[in-house]
MITI-850524 format. One record per residue: residue in one letter; x, y, z of N, C-alpha, C in turn; residue number from 1. Coordinates in nm, 2 decimals. Atoms other than C-alpha are relative to their C-alpha. Layout:
REM residues N
type=A, n_px=X, n_py=Y, n_pz=Z, ca_px=X, ca_py=Y, ca_pz=Z, c_px=X, c_py=Y, c_pz=Z, seq=NUM .
...
This chain:
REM residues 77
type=X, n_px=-0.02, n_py=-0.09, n_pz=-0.11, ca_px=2.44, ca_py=18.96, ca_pz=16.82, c_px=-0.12, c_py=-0.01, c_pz=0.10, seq=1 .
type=X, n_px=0.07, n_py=0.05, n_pz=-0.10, ca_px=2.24, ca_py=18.90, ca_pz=17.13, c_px=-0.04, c_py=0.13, c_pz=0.07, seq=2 .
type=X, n_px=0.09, n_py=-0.14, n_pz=-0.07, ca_px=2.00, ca_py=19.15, ca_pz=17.34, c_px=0.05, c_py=0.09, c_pz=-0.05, seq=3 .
type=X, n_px=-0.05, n_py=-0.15, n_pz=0.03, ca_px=2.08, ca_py=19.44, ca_pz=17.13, c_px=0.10, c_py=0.07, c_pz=0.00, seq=4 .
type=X, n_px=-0.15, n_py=-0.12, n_pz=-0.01, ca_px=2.42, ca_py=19.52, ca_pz=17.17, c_px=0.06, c_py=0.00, c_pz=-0.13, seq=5 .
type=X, n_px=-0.02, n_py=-0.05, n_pz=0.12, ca_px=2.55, ca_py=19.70, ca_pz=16.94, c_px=0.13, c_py=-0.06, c_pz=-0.05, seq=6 .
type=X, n_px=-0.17, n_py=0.07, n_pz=0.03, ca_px=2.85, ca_py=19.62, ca_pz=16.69, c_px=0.10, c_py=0.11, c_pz=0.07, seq=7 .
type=X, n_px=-0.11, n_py=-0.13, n_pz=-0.08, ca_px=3.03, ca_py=19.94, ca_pz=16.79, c_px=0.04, c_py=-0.05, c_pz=0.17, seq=8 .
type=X, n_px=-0.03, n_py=0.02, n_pz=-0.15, ca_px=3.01, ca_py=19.80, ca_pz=17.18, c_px=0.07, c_py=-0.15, c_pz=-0.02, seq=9 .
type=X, n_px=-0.08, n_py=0.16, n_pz=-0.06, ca_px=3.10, ca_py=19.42, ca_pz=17.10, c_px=0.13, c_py=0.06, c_pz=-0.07, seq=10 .
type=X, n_px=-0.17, n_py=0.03, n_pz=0.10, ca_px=3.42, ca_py=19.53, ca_pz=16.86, c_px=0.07, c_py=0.11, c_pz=0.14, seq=11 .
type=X, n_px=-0.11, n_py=-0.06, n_pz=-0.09, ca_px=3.53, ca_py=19.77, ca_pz=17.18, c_px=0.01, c_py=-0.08, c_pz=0.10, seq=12 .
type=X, n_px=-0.03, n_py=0.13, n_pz=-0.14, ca_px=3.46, ca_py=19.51, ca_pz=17.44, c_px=0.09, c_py=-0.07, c_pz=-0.02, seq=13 .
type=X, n_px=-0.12, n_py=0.10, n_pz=0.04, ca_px=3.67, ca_py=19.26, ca_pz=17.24, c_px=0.14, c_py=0.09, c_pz=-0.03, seq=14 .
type=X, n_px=-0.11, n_py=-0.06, n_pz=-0.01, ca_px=3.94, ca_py=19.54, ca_pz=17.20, c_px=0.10, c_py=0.06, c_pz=0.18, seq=15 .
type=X, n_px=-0.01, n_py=-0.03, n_pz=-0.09, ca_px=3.94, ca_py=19.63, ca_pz=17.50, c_px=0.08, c_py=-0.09, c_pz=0.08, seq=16 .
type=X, n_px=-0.10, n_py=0.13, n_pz=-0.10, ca_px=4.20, ca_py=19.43, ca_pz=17.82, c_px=-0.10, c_py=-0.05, c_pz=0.09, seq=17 .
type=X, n_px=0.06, n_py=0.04, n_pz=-0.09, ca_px=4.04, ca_py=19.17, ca_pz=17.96, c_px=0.05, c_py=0.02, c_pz=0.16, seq=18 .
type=X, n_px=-0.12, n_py=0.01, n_pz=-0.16, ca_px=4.26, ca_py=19.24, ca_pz=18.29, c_px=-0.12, c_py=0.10, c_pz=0.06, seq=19 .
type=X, n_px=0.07, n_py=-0.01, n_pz=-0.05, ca_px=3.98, ca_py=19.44, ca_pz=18.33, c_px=-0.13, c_py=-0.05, c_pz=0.05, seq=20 .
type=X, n_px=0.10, n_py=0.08, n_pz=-0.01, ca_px=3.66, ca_py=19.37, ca_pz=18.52, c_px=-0.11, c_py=0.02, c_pz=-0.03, seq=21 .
type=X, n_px=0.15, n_py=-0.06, n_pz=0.04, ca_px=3.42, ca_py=19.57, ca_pz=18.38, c_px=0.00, c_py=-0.04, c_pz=-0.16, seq=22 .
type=X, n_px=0.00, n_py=0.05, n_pz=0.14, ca_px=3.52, ca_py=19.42, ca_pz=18.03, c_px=-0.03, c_py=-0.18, c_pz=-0.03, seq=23 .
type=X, n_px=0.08, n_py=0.10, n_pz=-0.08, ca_px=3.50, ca_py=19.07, ca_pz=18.19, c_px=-0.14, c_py=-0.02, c_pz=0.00, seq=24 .
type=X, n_px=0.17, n_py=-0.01, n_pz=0.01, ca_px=3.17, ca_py=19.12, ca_pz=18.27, c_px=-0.09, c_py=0.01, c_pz=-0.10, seq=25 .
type=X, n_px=0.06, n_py=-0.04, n_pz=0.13, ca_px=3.08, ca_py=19.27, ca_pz=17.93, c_px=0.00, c_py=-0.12, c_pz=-0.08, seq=26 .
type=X, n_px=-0.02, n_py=0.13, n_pz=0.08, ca_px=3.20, ca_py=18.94, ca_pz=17.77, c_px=-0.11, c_py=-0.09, c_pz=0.00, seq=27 .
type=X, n_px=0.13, n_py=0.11, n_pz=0.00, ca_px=2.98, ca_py=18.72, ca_pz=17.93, c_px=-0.10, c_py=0.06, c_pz=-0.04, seq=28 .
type=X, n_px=0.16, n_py=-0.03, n_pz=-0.03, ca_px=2.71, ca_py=18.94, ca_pz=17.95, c_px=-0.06, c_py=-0.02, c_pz=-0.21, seq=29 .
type=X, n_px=0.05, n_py=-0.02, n_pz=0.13, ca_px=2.72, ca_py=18.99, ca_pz=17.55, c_px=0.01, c_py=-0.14, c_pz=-0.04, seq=30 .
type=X, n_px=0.01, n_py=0.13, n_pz=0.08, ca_px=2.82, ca_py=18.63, ca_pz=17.47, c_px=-0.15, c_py=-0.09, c_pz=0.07, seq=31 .
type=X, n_px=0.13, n_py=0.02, n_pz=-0.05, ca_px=2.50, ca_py=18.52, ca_pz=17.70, c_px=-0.08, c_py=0.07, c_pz=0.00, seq=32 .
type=X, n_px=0.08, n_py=-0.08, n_pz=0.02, ca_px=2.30, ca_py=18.77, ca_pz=17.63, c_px=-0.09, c_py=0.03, c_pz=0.11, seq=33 .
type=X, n_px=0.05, n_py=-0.06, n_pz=-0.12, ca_px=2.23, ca_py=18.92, ca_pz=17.96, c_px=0.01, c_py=0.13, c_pz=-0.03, seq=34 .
type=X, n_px=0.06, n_py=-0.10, n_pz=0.01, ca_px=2.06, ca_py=19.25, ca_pz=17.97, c_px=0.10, c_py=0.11, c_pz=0.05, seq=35 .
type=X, n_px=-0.06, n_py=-0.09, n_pz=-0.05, ca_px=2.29, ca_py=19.54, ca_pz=18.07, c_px=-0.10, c_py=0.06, c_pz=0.08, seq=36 .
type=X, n_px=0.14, n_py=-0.05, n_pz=-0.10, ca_px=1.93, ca_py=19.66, ca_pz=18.24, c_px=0.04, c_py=-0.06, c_pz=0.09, seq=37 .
type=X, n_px=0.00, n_py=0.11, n_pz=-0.14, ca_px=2.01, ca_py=19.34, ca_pz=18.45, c_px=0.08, c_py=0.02, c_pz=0.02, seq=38 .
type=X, n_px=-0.09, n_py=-0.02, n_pz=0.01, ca_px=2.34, ca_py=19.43, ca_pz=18.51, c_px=-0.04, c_py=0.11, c_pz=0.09, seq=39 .
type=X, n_px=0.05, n_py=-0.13, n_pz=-0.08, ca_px=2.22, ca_py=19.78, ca_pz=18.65, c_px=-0.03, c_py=-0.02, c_pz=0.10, seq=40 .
type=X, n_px=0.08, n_py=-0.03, n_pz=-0.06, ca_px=1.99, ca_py=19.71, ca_pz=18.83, c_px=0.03, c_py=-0.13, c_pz=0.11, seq=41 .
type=X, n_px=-0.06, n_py=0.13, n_pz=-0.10, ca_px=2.18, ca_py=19.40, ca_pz=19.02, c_px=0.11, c_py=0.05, c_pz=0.10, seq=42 .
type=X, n_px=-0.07, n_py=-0.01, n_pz=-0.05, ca_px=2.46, ca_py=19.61, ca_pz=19.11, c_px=-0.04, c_py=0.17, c_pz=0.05, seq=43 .
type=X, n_px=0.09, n_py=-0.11, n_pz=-0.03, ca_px=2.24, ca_py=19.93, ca_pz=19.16, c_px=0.12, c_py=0.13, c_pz=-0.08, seq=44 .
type=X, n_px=-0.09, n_py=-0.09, n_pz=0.10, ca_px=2.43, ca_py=20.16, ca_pz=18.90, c_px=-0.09, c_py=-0.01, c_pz=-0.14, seq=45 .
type=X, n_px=0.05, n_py=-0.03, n_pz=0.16, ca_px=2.33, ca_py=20.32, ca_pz=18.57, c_px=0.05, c_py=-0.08, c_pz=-0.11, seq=46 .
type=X, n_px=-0.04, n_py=0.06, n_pz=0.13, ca_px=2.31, ca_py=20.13, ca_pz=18.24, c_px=0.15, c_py=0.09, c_pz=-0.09, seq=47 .
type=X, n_px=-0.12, n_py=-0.03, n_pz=0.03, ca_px=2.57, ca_py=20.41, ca_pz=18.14, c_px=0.13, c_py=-0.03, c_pz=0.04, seq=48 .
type=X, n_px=-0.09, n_py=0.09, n_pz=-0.10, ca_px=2.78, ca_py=20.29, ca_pz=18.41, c_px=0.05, c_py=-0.12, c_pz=-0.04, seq=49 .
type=X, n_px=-0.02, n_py=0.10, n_pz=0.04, ca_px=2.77, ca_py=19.95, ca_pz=18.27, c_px=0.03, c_py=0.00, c_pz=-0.10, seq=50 .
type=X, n_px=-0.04, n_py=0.00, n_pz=0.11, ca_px=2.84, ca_py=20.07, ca_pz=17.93, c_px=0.13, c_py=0.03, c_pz=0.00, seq=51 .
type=X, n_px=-0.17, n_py=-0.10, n_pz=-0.04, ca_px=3.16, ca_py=20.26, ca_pz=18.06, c_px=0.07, c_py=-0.13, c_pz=0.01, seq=52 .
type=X, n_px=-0.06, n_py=0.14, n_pz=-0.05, ca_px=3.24, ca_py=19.88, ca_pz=18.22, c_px=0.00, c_py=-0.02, c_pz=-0.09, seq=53 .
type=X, n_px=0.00, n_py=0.11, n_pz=0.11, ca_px=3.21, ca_py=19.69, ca_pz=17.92, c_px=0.07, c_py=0.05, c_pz=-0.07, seq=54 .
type=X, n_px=-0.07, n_py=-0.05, n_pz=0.09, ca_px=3.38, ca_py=19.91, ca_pz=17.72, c_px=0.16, c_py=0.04, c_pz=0.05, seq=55 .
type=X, n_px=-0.21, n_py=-0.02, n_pz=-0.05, ca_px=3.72, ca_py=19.96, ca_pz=17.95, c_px=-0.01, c_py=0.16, c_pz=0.06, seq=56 .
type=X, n_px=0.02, n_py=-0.17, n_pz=0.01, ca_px=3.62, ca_py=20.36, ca_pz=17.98, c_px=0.02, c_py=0.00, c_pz=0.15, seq=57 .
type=X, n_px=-0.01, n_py=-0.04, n_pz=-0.12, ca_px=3.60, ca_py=20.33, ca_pz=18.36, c_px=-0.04, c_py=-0.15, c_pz=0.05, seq=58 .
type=X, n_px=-0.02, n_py=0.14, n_pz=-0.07, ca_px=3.65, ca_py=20.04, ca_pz=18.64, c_px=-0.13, c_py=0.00, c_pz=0.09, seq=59 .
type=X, n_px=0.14, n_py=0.03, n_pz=-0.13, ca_px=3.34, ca_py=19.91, ca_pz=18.90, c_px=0.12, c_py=0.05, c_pz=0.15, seq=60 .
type=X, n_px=-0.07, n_py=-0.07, n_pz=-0.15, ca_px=3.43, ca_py=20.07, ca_pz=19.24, c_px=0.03, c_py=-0.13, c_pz=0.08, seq=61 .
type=X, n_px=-0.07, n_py=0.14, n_pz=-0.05, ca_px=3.61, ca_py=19.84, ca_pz=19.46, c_px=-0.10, c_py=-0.06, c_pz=0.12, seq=62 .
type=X, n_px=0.05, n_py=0.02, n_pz=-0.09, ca_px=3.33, ca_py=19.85, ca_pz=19.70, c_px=-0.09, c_py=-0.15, c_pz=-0.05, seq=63 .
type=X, n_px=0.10, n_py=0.09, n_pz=0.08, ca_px=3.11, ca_py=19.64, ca_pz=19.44, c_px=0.04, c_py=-0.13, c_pz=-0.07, seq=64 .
type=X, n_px=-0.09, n_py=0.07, n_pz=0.07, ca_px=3.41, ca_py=19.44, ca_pz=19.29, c_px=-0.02, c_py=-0.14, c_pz=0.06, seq=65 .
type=X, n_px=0.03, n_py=0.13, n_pz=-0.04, ca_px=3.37, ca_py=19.12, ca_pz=19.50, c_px=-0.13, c_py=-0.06, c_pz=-0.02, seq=66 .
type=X, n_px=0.16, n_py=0.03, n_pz=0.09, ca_px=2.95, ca_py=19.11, ca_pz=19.39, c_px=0.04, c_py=-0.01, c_pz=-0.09, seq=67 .
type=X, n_px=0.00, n_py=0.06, n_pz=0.17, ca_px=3.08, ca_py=19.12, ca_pz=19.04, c_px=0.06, c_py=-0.14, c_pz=-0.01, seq=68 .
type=X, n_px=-0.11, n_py=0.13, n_pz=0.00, ca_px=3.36, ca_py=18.84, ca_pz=19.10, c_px=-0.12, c_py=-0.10, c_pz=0.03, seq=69 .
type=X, n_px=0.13, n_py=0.08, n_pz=0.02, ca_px=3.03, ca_py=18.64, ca_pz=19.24, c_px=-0.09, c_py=-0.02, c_pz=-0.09, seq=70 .
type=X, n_px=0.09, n_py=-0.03, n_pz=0.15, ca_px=2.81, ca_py=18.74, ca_pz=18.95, c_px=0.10, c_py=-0.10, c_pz=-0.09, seq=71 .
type=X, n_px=-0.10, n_py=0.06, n_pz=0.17, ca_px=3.09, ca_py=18.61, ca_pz=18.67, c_px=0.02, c_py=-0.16, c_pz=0.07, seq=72 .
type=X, n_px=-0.02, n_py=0.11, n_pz=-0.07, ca_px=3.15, ca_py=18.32, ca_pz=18.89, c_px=-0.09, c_py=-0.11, c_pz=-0.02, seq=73 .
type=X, n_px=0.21, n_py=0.10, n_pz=-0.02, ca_px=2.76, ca_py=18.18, ca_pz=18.97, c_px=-0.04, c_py=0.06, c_pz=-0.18, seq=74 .
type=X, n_px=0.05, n_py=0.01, n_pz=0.14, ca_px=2.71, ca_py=18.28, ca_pz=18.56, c_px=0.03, c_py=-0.04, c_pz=-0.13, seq=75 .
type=X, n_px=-0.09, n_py=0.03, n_pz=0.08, ca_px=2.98, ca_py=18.17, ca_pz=18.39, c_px=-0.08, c_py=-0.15, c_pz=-0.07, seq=76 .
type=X, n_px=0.09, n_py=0.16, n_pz=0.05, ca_px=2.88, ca_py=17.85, ca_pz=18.15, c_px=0.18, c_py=-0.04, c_pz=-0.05, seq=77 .
């Protein structure tokens, strides 16, 4: 498991619908082990915010949604 994420967060991310994009995000970030800090603090929103994303619990506002689409884009491997 990479940067600390927990099992309880990777087994809901992976449950979770990728049709989402805040679960998206969570994928990469956990399979590359990018920081949910970094994550925060890229899209100027709370680490709980980004846990909500990753987990499916709530969507990134649509204002922010085209920076993520960049982000997954320019990080993807």
């Amino acid at each position: 498991m990479s940067y600390g994420y927990s099992q309880s967060l990777v087994r809901v991310n992976k449950e979770a619908s990728i049709k989402s994009l805040g679960v998206a995000l969570g994928r990469m970030c956990i399979a590359q082990g990018i920081s949910v800090q970094t994550i925060a603090d890229t899209f100027g929103v709370s680490r709980m915010t980004v846990y909500n994303w990753f987990k499916g619990h709530t969507h990134p506002n649509v204002a922010i949604t085209p920076a993520i689409l960049r982000y997954i884009n320019t990080h993807k491997k």
